[in-house]
C-alpha positions in Angstrom: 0.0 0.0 0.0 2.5 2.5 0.6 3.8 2.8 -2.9 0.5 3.7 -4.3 0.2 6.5 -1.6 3.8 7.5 -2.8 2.3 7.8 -6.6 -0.8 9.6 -5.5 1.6 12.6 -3.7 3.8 12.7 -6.7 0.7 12.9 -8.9 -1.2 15.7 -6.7 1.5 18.5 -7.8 0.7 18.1 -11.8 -2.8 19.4 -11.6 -1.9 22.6 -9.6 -0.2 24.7 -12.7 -3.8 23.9 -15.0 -5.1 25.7 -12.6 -2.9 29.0 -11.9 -1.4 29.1 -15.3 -3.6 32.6 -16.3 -3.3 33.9 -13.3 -1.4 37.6 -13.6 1.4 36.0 -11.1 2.1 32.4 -12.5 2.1 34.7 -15.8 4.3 37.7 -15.3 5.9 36.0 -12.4 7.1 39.5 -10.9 5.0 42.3 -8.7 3.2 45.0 -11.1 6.3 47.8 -9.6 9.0 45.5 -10.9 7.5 45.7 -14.1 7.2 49.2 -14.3 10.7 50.1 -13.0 11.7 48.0 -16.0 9.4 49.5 -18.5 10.2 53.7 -17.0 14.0 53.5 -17.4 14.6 52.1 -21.1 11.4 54.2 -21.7 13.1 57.5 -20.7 16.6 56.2 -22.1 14.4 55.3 -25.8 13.6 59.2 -25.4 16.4 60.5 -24.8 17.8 58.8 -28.0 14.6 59.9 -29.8 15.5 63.6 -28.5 18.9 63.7 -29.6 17.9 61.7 -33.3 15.0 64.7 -33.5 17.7 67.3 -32.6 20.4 65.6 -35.3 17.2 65.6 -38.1 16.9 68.9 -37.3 20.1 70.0 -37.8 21.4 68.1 -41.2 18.3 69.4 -42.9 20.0 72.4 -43.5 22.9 70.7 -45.0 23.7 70.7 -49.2 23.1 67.1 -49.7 19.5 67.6 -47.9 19.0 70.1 -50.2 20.0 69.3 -53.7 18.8 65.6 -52.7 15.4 65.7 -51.5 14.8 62.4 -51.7 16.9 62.0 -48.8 13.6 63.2 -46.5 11.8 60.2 -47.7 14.4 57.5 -46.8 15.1 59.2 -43.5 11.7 57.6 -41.9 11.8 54.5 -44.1 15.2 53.7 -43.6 15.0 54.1 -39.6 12.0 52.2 -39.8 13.3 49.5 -41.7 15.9 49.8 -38.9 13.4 49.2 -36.6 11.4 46.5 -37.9 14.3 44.4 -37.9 15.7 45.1 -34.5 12.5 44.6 -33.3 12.0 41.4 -34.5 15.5 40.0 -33.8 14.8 41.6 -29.9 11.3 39.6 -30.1 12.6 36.5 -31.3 15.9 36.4 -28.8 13.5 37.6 -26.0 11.3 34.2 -26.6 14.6 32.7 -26.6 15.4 33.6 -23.8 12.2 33.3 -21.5 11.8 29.8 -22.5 15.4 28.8 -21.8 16.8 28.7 -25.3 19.8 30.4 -24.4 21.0 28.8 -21.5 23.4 26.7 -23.6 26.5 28.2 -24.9 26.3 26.3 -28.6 22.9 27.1 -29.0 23.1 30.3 -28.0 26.1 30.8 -30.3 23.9 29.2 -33.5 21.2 31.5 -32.5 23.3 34.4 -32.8 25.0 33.9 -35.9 22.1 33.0 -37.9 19.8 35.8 -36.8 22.8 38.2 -37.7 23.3 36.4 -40.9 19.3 36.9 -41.8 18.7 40.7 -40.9 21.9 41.4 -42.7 20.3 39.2 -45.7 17.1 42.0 -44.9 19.2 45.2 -44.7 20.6 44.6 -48.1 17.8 43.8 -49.9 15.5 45.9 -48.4 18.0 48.9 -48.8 18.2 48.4 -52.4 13.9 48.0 -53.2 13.7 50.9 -50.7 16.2 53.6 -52.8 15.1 52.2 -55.9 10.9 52.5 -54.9 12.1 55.9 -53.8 13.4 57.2 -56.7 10.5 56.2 -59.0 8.2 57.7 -56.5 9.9 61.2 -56.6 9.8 60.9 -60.3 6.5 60.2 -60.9 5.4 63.2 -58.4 8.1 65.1 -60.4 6.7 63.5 -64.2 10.5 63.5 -65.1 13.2 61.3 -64.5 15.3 61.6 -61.6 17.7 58.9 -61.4 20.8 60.8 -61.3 21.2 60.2 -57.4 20.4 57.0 -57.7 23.6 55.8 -57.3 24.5 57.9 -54.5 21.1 56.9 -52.9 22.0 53.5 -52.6 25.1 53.4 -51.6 24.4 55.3 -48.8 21.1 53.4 -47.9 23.0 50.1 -48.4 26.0 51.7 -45.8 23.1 52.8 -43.5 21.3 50.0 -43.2 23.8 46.9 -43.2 26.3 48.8 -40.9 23.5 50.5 -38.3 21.7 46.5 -37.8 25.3 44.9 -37.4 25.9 47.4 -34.6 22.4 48.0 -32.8 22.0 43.7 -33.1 25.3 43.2 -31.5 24.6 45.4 -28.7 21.1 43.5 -28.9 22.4 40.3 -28.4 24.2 41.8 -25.2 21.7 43.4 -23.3 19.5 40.2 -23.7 22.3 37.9 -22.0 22.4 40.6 -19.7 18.8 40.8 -18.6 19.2 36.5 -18.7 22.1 36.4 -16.4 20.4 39.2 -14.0 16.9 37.8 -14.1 15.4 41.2 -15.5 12.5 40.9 -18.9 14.2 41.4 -21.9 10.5 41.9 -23.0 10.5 45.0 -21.5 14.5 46.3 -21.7 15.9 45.0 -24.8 13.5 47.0 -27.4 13.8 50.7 -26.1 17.4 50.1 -25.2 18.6 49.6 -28.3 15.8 51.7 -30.5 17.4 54.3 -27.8 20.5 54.7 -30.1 18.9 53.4 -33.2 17.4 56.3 -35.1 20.3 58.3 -34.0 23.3 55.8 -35.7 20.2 56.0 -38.9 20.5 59.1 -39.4 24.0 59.7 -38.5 25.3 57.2 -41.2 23.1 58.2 -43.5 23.6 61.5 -43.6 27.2 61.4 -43.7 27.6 58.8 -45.7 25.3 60.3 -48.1 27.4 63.9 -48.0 30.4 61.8 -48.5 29.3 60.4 -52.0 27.4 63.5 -53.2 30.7 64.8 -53.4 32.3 61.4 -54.7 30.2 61.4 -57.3 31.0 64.7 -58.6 34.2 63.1 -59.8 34.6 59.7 -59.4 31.2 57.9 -59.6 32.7 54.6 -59.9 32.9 54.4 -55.9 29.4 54.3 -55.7 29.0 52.1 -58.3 31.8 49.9 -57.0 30.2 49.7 -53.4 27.1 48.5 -54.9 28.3 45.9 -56.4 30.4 44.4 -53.5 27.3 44.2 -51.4 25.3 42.7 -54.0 27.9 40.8 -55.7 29.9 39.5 -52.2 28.2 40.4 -48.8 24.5 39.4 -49.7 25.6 35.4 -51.2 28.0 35.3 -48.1 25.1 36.1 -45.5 22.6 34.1 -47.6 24.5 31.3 -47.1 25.2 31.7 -43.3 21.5 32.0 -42.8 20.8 29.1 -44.6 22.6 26.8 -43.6 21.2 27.6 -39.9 18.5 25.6 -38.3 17.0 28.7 -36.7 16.8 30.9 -39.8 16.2 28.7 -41.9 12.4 28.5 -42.2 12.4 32.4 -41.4 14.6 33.2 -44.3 11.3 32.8 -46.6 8.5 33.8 -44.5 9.8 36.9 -43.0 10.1 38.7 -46.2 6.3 40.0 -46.6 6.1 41.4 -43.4 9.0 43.5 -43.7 8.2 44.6 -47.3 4.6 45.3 -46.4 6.1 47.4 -43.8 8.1 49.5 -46.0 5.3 50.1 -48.3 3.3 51.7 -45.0 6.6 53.6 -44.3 7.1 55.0 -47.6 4.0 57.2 -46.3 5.6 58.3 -43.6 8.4 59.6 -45.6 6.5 61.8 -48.0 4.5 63.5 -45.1 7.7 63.8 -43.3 9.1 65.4 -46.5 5.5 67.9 -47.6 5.6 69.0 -43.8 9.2 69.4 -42.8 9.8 73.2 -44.8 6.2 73.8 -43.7 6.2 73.8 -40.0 9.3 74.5 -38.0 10.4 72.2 -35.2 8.2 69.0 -37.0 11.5 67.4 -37.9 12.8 67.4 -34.3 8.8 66.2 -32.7 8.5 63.6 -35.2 11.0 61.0 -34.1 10.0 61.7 -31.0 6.4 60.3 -31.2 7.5 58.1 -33.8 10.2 56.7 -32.1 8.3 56.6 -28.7 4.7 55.0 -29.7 6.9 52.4 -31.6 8.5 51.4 -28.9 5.7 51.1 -26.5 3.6 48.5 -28.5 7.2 47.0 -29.4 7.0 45.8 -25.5 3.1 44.9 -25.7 4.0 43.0 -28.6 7.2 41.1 -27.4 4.9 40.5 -24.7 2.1 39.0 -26.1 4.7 36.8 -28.3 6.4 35.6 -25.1 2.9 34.6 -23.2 1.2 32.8 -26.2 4.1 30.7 -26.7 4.2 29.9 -22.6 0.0 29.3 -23.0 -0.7 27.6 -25.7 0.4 26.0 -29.4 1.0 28.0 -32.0 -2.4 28.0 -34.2 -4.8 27.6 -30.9 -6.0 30.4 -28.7 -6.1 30.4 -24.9 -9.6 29.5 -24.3 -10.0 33.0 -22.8 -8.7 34.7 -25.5 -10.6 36.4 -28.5 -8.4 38.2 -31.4 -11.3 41.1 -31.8 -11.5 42.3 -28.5 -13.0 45.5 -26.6 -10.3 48.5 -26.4 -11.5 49.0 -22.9 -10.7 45.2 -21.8 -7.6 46.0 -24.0 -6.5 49.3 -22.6 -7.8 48.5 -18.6 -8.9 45.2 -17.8 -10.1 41.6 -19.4 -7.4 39.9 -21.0 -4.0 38.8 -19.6 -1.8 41.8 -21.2 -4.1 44.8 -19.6 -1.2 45.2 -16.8 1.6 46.0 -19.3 -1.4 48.0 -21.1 -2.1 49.5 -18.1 1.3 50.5 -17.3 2.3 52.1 -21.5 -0.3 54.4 -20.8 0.1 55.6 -17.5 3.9 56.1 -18.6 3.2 57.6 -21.7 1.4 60.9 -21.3 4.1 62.8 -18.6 7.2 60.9 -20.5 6.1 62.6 -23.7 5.2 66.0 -21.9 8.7 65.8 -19.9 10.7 65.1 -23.5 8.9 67.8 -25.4 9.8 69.7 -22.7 13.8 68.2 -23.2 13.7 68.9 -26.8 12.5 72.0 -26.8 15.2 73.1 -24.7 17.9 71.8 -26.2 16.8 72.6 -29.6 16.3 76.8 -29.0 18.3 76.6 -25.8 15.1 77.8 -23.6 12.0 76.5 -22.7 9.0 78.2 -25.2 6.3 75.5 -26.2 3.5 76.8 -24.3 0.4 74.4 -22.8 -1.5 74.4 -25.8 1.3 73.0 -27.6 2.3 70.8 -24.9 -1.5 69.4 -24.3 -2.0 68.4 -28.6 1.1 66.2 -28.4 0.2 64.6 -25.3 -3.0 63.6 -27.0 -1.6 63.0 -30.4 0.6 60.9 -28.7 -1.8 59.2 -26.5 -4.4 58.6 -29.4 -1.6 56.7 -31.6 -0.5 54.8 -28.7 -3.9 53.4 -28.1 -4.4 52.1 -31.9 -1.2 50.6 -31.7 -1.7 48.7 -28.7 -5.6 47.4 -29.6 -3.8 46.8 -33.4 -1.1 45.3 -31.7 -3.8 42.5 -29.6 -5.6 42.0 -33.0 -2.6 41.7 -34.9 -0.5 39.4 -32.8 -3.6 36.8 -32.3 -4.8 36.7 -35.9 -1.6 35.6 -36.8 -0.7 33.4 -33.8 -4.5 31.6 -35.1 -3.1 31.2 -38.7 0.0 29.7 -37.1 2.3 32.4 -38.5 4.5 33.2 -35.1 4.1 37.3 -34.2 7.9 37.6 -33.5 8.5 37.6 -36.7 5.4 39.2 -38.8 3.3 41.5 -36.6 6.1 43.9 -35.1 7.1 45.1 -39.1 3.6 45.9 -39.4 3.0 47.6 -36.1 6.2 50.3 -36.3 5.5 50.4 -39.8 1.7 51.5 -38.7 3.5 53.8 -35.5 5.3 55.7 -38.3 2.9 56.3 -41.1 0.1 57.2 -37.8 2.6 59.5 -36.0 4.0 61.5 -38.7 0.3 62.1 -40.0 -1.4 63.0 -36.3 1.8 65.0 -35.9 1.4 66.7 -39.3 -2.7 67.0 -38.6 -1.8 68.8 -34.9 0.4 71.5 -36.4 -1.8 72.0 -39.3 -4.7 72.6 -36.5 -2.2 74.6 -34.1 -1.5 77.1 -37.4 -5.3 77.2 -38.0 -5.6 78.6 -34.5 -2.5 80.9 -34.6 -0.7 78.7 -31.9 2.1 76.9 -33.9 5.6 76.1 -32.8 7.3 79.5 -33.1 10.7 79.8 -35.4 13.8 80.5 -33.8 17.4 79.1 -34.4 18.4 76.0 -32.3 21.2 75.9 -29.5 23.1 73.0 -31.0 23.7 73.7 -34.9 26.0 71.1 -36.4 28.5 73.3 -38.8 30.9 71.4 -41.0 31.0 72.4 -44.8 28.8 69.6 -46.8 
């Protein structure tokens, strides 16, 4: 008899997680102020990056290349988006990883690595070479003529931009995840806005110098820019293709990743040409815009990491937790109803004073004093606020419509979602100073503290 009452106490234990699985603390497994200490500080870090990037935009609009190549306004957004969308889902990806113990062997981890380096440089490449080519035709249709004299120049700088800023942003990436593994923080909630932090400031850095650089290259020797075309088509690209491969873990993503991240760059392109009708309209939209841009995007990057990270914990990919609906109310969204309304709970409230105290930064380092008034101040709070929300119930429809159709989210609903952030930003921000100059309230013109001087 005793053995059977030794099977019945080893049994008892099995049934207990059934029951506690949904419940917020066998599913966040951390108090509600643990998760916002992690959430507030890359938040405000992510801002400050977003401040200086604003700043930096604000500045190299005024130089030669920005003005005898317009086009450059257009890839600006499109090219830090693209930036974005693959950071994102490289952070997503490793952050699954890493929460169900992928990474806690060195081989594996090493394998993971290397392959999801080897893909998003595979991405960059690609997508840096459809992006200044769509460009181009764009601006010449608008223009009915021909503009393909820059094209060269274009490209090489968008292929520089984007292969070199998502081989430095991923390694730091990979970094901060270990770190948060090692140190038993979320990566769901650090690794995002850490690196998108730095992001659109190494985008636009690179691409505005690198674009300078050849503008004046090809005034003489155009061949460079033709030459460094054809080693990343011609070398880099078969070299990384074959890296990702012949890599279990990228394998399967090297085909199925690819219409989410061109869909994404279609939205973006959107972005770009309101970014580029609105920036000699209004002064100061080129330093707000990656702000809420950079900011809404990397809110519903968390959610959506998040969401990622719990379905694969709950269920199988293709079924739905039985208490889970993909069309759901944006109150039980936003508040309370559905697993995710803490971290919902917690964007928000973190959202409308970190927006107010980094308009408040930019503003000041941008004129060197303090002049947006609370007019001002009050519209981008709610601009802000109001794309935040339609990110984060896109974000819940998104991520479970896919998660049904057994596509995983990691991968295919973050493109889409800073893709969406971009296109809805940049038009709510261009809306809001349209409104502000309607009612004689506008941000006023004067020349910024910081002005970036070298002869290009």
């Amino acid at each position: 008899m005793a053995p059977k009452r030794e099977k019945q106490t080893v049994e008892q234990p099995q049934e207990q997680p059934e029951v506690q699985e949904d419940s917020d603390d066998a599913i966040y497994r951390e108090p509600w102020y643990s998760t916002l200490i992690q959430i507030v500080l890359p938040f405000f870090l992510a801002g400050m990056g977003t401040i200086t990037a604003g700043i930096m935009l604000g500045n190299v609009q005024h130089w030669t290349v920005y003005k005898q190549m317009t086009e450059l306004f257009v890839l600006v957004p499109v090219l830090c988006g693209l930036k974005g969308n693959l950071d994102m889902c490289v952070a997503a990806r490793f952050c699954t990883h890493s929460n169900l113990g992928h990474l806690k062997n060195k081989g594996d981890t090493w394998k993971i690595v290397i392959g999801n380096m080897a893909l998003v440089q595979v991405q960059a490449i690609v997508c840096a070479l459809l992006l200044s080519t769509f460009t181009m035709a764009i601006t010449s249709g608008v223009a009915h003529k021909l503009k393909f004299e820059n094209f060269s120049t274009l490209t090489a700088a968008a292929l520089i931009t984007s292969s070199t800023a998502c081989l430095i942003l991923d390694s730091g990436l990979m970094v901060i995840i270990l770190f948060s593994q090692r140190y038993s923080f979320n990566p769901d909630y650090m690794a995002t806005p850490i690196v998108a932090s730095i992001g659109d400031v190494v985008t636009i850095s690179l691409l505005s110098f690198s674009s300078a650089y050849m503008y004046d290259l090809a005034k003489s020797s155009m061949w460079i820019n033709v030459s460094i075309m054809a080693c990343y088509l011609a070398v880099l690209l078969p070299l990384w293709l074959i890296v990702a491969l012949r890599n279990s873990y990228t394998r399967p993503l090297l085909m199925m990743s690819w219409v989410p991240v061109l869909g994404a760059l279609c939205i973006s392109e959107f972005g770009g040409f309101v970014l580029c009708s609105s920036v000699e309209q209004f002064m100061g939209f080129a330093v707000f815009s990656p702000i809420i841009n950079g900011i809404g995007g990397n809110l519903v990057c968390v959610q959506a990491s998040n969401m990622g990270t719990i379905l694969h914990r709950r269920s199988m990919l293709g079924q739905l937790p039985t208490d889970t609906r993909i069309c759901e109310w944006p109150h039980r969204v936003y508040f309370y109803g559905t697993v995710y309304s803490r971290v919902s709970r917690i964007l928000i409230i973190v959202s409308i004073p970190g927006n107010v105290i980094l308009v408040y930064i930019a503003d000041y380092l941008y004129k060197g004093h303090i002049s947006v008034g609370p007019v001002f101040l009050g519209s981008f709070a709610l601009t802000s606020l109001l794309q935040l929300l339609i990110l984060l119930w896109s974000a819940h429809f998104l991520v479970h419509l896919l998660w049904k159709y057994r596509i995983d989210p990691d991968s295919s609903a973050i493109p889409y979602l800073t893709a969406l952030g971009d296109g809805l930003g940049t038009g709510l921000l261009a809306v809001m100073f349209r409104l502000l100059r309607y009612f004689d309230k506008e941000y006023t013109a004067n020349e910024p503290m910081f002005r970036i001087k070298l002869n290009i």
